[in-house]
Backbone as CSV, one residue per row, in Angstrom:
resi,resn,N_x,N_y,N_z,CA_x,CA_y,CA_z,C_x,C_y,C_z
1,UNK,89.830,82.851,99.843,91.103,83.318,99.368,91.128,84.848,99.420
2,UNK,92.258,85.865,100.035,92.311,86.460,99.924,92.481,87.723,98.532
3,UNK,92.334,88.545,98.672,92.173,89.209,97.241,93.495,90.156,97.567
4,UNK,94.503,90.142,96.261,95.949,90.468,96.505,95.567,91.602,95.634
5,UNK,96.420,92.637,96.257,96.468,94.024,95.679,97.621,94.158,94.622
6,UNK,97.101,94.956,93.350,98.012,95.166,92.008,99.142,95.983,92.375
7,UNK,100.407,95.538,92.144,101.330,96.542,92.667,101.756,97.790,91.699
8,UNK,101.049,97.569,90.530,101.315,98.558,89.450,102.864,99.153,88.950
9,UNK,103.140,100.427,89.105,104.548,100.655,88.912,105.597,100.687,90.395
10,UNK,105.170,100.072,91.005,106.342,99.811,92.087,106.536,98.385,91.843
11,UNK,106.513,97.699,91.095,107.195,96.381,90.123,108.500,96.740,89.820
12,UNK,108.452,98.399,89.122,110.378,98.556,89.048,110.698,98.145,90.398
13,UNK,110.810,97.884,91.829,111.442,97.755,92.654,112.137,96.358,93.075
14,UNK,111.534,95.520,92.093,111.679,94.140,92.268,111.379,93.620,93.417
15,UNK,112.450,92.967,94.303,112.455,92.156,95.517,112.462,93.531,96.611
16,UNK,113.074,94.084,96.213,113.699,94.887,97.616,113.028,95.525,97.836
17,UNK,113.203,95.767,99.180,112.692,97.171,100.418,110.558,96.657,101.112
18,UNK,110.581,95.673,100.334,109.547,94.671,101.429,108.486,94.906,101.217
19,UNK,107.145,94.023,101.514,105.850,94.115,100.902,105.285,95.245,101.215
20,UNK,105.228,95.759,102.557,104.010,96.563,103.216,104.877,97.678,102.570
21,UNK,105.862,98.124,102.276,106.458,99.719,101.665,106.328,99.782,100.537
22,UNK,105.955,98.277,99.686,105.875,98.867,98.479,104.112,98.728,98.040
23,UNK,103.812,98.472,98.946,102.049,98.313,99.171,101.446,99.832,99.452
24,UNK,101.937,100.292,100.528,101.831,101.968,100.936,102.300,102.699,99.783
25,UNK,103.256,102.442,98.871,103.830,103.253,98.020,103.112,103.339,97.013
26,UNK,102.455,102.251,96.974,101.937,101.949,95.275,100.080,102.448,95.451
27,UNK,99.763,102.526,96.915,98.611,103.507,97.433,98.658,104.788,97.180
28,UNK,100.289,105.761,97.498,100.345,107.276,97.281,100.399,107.177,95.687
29,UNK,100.949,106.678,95.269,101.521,106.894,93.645,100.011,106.478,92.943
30,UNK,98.900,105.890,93.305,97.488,105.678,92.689,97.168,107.000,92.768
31,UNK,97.051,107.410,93.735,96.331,108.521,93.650,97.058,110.166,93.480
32,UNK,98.092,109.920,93.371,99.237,111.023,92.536,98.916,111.130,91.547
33,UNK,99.116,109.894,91.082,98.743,109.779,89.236,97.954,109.903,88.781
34,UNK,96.697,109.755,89.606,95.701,109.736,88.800,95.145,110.597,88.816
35,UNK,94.000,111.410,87.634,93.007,112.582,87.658,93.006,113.493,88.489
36,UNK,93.119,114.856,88.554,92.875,115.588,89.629,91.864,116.766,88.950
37,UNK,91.016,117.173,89.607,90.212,118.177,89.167,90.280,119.825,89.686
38,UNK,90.531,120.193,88.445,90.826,121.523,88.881,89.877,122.440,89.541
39,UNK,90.290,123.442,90.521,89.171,124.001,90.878,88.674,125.047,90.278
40,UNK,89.248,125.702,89.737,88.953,126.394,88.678,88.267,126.481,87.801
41,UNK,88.464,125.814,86.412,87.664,125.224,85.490,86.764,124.152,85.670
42,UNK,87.284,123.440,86.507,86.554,122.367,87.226,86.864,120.919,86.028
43,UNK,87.554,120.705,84.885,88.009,120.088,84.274,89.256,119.331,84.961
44,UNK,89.231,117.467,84.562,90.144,116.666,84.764,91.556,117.089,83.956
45,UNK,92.254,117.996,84.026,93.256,118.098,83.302,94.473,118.675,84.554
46,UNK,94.450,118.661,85.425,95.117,118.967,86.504,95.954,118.130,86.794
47,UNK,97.695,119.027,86.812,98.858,118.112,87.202,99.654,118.166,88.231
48,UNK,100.175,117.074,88.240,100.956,117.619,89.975,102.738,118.158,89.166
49,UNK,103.370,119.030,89.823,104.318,119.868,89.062,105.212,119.398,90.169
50,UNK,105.049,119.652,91.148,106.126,119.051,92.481,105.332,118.801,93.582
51,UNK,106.047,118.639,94.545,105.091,118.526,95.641,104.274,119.589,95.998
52,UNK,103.134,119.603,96.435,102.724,120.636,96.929,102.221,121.476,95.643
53,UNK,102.752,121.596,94.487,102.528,122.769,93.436,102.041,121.904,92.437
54,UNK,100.386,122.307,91.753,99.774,121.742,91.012,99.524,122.634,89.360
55,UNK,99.167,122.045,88.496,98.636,123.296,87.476,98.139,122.656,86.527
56,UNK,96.811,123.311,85.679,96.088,122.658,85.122,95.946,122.951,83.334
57,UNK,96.024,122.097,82.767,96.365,122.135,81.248,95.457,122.688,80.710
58,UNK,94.527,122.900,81.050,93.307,123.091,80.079,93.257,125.081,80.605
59,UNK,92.948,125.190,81.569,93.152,127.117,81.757,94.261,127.399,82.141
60,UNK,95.606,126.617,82.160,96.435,127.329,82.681,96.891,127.677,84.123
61,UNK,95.897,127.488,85.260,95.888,127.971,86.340,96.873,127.369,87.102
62,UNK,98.298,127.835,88.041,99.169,127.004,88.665,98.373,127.468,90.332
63,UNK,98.354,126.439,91.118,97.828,126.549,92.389,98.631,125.099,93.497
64,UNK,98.409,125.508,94.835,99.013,124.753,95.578,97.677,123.983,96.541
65,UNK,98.173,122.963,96.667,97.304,121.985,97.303,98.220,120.742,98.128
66,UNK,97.647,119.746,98.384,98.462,118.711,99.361,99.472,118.271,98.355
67,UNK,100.579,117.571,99.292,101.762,117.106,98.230,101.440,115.774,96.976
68,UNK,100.118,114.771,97.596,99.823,113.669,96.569,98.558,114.089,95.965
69,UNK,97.727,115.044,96.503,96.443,115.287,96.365,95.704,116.340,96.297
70,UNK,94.986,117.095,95.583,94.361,118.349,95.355,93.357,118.401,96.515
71,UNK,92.390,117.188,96.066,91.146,117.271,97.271,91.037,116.795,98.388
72,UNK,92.392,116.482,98.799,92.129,115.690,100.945,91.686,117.512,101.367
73,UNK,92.290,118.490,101.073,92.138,119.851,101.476,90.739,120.328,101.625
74,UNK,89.928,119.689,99.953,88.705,120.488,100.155,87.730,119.381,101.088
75,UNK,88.477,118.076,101.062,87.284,117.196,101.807,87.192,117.693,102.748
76,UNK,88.428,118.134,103.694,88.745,118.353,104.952,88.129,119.481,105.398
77,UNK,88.322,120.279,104.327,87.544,121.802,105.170,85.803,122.205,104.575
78,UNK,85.253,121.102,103.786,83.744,120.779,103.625,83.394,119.997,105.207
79,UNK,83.986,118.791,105.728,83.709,118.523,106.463,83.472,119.348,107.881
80,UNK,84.683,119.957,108.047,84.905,120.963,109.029,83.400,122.217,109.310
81,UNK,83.403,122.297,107.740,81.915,123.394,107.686,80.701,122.545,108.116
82,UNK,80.453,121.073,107.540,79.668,120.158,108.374,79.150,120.392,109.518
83,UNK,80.353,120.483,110.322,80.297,120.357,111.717,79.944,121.586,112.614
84,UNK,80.538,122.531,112.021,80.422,123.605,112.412,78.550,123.933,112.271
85,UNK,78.305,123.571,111.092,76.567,123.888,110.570,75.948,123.074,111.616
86,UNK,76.133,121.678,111.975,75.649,121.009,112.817,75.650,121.452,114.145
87,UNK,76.908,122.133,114.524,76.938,122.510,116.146,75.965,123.428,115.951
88,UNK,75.755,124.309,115.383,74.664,125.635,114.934,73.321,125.221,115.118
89,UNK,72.834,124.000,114.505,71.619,123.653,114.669,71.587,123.211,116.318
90,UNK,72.090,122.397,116.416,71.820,121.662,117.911,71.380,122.639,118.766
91,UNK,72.408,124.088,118.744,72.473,125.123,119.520,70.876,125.747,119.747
């Protein structure tokens, strides 16, 4: 048996607008909502304010990052340094 995914608050939507959109939707809005860590203080108190514009309760600090997500940015450019360190060695 397959294992069915929780649709959480895209339940307000009832019937409409179809499984797979409110499946994708209820993927961005998990991770919107949930925890973000500031870089700063480095404390879970970090909010999303609009898209794109974040700020964190605990120091205060307002900063910009991705529109659902603080850290796809830093994964992305840790990885990037990865690679870069790796081409270095090979060399």
């Amino acid at each position: 048996m397959a294992k069915i995914q929780k649709l959480g608050s895209v339940k307000r939507f009832g019937p409409r607008y179809g499984r797979s959109v409110k499946y994708k939707l209820a993927k961005i809005e998990a991770i919107q909502k949930g925890k973000h860590q500031c870089p700063y203080c480095h404390s879970l108190k970090a909010k999303r304010l609009s898209a794109g514009i974040w700020s964190c309760g605990k120091c205060g600090a307002k900063f910009t990052g991705k529109a659902y997500s603080i850290q796809k940015a830093a994964v992305e450019e840790a990885s990037e340094k990865e690679k870069e360190e790796t081409k270095e060695k090979e060399e």
